[in-house]
C-alpha positions as CSV (number, residue, x, y, z in Angstrom):
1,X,149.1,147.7,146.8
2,X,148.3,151.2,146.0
3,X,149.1,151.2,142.0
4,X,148.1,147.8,141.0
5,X,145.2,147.1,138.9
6,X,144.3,144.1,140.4
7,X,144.2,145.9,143.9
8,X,141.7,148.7,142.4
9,X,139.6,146.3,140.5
10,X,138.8,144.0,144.3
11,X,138.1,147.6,145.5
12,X,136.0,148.4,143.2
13,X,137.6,151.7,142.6
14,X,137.8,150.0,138.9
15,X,134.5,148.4,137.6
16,X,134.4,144.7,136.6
17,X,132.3,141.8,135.7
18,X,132.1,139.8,138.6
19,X,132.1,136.0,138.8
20,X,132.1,134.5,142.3
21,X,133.6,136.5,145.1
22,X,134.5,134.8,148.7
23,X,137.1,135.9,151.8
24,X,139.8,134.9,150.0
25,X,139.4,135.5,145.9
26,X,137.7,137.6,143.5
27,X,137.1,136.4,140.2
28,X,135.5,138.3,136.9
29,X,135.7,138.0,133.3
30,X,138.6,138.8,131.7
31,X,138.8,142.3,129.6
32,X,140.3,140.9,126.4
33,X,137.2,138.8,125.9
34,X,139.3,136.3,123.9
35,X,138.0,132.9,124.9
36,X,134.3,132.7,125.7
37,X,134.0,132.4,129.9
38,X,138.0,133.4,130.3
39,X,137.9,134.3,134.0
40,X,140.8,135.5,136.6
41,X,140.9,134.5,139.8
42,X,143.3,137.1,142.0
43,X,143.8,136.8,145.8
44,X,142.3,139.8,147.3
45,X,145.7,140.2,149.7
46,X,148.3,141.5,148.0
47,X,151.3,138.4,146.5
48,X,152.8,139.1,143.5
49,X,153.1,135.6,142.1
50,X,153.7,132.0,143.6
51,X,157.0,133.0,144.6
52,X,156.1,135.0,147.9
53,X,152.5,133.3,148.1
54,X,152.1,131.7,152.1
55,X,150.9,127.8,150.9
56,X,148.5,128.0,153.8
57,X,147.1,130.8,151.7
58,X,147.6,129.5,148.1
59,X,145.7,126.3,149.0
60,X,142.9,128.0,149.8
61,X,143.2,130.3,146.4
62,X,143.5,126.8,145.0
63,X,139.9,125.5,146.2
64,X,138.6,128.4,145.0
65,X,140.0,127.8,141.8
66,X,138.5,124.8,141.8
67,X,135.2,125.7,142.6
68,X,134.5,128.2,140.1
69,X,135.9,125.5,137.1
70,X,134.0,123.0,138.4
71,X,130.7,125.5,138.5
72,X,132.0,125.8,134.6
73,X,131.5,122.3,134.0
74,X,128.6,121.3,136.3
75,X,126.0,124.4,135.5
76,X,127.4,126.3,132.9
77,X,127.9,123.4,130.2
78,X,131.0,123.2,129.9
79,X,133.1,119.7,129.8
80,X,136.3,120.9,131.3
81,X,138.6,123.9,131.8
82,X,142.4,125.0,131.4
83,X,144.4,126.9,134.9
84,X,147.2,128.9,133.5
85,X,149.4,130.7,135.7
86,X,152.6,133.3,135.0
87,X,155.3,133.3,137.7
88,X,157.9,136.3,136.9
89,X,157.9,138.7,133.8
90,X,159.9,136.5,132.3
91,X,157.3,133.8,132.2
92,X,155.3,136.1,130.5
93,X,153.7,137.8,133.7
94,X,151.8,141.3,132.8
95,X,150.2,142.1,135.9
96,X,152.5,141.3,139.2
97,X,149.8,140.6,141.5
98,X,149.4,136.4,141.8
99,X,146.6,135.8,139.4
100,X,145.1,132.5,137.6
101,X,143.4,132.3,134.3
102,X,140.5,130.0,133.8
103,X,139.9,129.3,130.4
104,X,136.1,126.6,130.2
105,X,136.1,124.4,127.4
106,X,134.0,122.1,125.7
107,X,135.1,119.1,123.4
108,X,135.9,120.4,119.9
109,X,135.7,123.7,120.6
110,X,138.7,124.6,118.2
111,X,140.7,126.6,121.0
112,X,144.7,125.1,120.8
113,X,146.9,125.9,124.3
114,X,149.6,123.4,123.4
115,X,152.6,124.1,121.4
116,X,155.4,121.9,120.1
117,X,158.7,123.2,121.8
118,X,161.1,120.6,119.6
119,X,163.5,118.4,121.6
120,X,166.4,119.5,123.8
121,X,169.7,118.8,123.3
122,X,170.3,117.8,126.7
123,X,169.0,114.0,127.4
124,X,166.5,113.7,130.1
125,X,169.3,112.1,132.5
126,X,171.3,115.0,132.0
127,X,168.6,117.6,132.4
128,X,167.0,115.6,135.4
129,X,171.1,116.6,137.2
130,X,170.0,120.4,136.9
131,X,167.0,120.5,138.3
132,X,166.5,117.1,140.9
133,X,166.0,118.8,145.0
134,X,165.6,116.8,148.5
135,X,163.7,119.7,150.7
136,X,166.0,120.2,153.1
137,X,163.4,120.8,155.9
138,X,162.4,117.6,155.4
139,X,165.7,115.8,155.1
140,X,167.3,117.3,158.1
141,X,164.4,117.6,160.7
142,X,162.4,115.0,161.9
143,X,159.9,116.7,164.5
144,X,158.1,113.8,165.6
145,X,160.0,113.7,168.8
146,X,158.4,116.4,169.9
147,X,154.9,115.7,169.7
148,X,153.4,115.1,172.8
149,X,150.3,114.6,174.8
150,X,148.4,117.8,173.8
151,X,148.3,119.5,169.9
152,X,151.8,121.8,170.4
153,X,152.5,124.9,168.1
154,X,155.8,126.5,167.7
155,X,155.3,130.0,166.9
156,X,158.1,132.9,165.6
157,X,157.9,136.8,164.5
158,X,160.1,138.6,162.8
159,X,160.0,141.8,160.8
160,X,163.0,143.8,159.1
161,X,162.7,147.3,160.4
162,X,160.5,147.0,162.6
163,X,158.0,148.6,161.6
164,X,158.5,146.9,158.1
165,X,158.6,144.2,156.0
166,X,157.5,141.1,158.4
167,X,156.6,137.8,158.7
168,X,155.6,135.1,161.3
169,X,156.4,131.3,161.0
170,X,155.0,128.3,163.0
171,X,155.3,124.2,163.1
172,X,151.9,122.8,164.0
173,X,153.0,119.1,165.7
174,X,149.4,116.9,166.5
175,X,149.5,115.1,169.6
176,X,150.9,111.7,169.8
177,X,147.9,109.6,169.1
178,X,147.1,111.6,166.4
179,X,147.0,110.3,162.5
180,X,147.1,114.0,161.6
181,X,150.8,115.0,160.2
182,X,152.9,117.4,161.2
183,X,152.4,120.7,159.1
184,X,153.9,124.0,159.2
185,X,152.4,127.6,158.4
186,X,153.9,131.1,156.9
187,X,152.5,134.4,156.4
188,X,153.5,138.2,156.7
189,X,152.5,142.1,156.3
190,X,154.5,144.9,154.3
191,X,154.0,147.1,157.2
192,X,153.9,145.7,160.4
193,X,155.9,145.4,163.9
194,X,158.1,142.2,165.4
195,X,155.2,142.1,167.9
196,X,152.1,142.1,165.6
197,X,153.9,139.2,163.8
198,X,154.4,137.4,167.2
199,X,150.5,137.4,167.6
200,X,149.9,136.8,164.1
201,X,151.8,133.5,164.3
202,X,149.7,132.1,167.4
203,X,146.7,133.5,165.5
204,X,147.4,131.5,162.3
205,X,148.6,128.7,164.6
206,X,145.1,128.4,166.0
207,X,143.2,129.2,163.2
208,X,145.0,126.3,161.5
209,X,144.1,123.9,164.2
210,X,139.9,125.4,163.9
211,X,139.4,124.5,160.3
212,X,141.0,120.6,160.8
213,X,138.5,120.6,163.6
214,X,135.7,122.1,161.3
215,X,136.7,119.8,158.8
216,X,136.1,116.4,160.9
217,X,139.9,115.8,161.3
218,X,140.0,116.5,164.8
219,X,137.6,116.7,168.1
220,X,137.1,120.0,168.8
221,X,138.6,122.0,171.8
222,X,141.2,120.1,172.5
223,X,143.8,121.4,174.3
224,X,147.2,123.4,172.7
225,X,150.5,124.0,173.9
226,X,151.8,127.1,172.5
227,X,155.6,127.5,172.6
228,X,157.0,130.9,171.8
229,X,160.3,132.8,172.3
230,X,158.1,136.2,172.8
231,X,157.9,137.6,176.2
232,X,155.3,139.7,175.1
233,X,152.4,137.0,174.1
234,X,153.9,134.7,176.6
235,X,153.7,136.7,179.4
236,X,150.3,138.5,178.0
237,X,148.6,135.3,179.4
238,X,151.0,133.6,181.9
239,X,151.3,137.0,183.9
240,X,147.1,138.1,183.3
241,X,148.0,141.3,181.1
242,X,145.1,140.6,179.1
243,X,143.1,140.6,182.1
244,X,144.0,143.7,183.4
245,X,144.0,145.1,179.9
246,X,140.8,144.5,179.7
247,X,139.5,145.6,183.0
248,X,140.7,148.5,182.5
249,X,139.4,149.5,179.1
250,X,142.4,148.4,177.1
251,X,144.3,150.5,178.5
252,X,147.9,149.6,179.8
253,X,149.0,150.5,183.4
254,X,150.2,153.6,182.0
255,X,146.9,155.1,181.5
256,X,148.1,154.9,177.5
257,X,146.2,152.6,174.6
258,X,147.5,149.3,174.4
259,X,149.1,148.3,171.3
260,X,147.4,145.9,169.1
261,X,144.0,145.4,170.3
262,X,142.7,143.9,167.0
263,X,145.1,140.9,167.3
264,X,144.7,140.0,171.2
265,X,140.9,140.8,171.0
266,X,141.0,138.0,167.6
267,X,143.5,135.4,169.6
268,X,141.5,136.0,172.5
269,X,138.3,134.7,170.7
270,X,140.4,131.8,169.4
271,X,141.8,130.4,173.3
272,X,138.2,131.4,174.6
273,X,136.5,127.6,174.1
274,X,139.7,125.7,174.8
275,X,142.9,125.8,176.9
276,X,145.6,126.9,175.9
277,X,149.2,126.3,177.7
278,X,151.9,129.0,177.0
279,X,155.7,128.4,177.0
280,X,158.2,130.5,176.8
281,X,161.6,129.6,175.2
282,X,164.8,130.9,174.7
283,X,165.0,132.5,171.2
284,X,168.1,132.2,168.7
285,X,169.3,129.2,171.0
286,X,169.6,124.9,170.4
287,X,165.6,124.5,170.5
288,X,165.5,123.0,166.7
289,X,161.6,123.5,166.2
290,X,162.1,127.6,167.4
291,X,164.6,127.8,164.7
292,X,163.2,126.5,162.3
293,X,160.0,128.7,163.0
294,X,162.6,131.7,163.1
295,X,163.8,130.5,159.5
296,X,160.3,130.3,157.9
297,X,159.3,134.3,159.4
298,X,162.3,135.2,158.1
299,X,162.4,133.7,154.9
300,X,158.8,135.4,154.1
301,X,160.5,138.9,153.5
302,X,164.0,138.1,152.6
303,X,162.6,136.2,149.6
């Protein structure tokens, strides 16, 4: 984001004491130099708290957290750290980019974090009333009927104006002998194209399906079914657009540049070592897993 500080510091267009830096985080000292090692860890994409953070993406924020407290502890001398995190200016957030304070400590070190709020008048039954949720996602849908054979993704795009304010949604289902569970995926752009999003989701889908393999969850290569309600990625491999896009320069038949070349070259690398089926199904319609990808692109830039 153009004005934020946090933005401009990963940049460098503002200087900064570096910490540990990888593809997903940046994290250097803190300016107010209050508490010896305080150290923030920001996201160098863009969220502006937990709130519109994809969890595919905070969980790897996460692990990075978690790396540079346990460095803290294991080569720094430390015997333990706090992980504070605002959510909303009225949690006391200064800076609306998604950012977590590490704070190293050692035993006795005279630093106090905890406060004594008093009692509520409210017993915990009552309060518990207020604030007790089932996830409806998992109450109401029960995808295991739908695994099959093969690793299957459900992939959806969707984006506001198009261009706009998009996001992309997909339901990751493990094939039936399989002790992997089901898992779904979000993500999004504030400028992007219904289309772009349609890739991104197959991307992400794939990607997803990579580092379980890279992680010794999975043999590796296996083969995916992709389902998707977009003519455009279906029919990019079913009816060998890629192909001729690619013969022919990437250009379209047209003579004219085609459209998003980053994203098919990057999915293109990601089907290259395996196959990969595409399906096309009716959007909007009674196919419960499409919906429910539909809801979670959706739900990334209405919320």
């Amino acid at each position: 984001m153009k004005d934020c500080l946090f933005c401009k510091i990963i940049k460098g267009e503002i200087p900064s004491y570096k910490v540990f830096e990888d593809e997903n985080v940046y994290a250097f000292l803190d300016i107010a130099n209050d508490v010896y090692g305080h150290t923030l860890v920001v996201p160098k994409k863009h969220y502006e708290n937990l709130m519109d953070c994809p969890e595919r993406t905070l969980g790897k924020i996460m692990a990075s957290v978690k790396k540079i407290g346990n460095h803290f502890v294991k080569d720094c001398g430390f015997d333990g750290y706090n992980v504070f995190n605002n959510n909303g200016k009225s949690a006391e957030q200064a800076i609306m980019h998604l950012h977590f304070h590490i704070y190293p400590r050692k035993e006795n070190d005279g630093i106090k974090f905890s406060q004594d709020f008093g009692k509520q008048e409210k017993s915990l039954e009552e309060i518990v009333k207020d604030f007790y949720f089932e996830d409806e996602k998992v109450k109401n849908d029960d995808f295991s009927a739908y695994r099959e054979d093969c690793d299957v993704l459900y992939t959806d795009g969707a984006c506001s104006c198009n261009p706009g304010k998009g996001g992309y949604g997909g339901v990751f289902l493990p094939k039936i002998s399989s002790e992997l569970q089901i898992e779904e995926f979000s993500g999004g752009d504030e400028n992007t194209t219904n289309n772009r999003m349609e890739i991104m989701a197959v991307i992400e889908g794939l990607k997803l399906i990579e580092e379980k393999e890279e992680s010794g969850k999975k043999e590796k290569g296996e083969k995916v079914k992709v389902y998707s309600d977009s003519a455009y990625v279906v029919n990019a491999f079913n009816q060998n657009w890629l192909k001729s896009w690619q013969q022919n320069g990437w250009r379209s038949s047209s003579g004219g540049e085609v459209l998003n070349i980053d994203l098919w070259k990057e999915l293109l690398s990601l089907t290259k070592n395996r196959e990969v089926e595409f399906v096309k199904v009716k959007g909007h319609s009674d196919n419960i897993l499409n919906n429910r990808c539909d809801a979670i692109a959706t739900s990334y830039y209405k919320n």
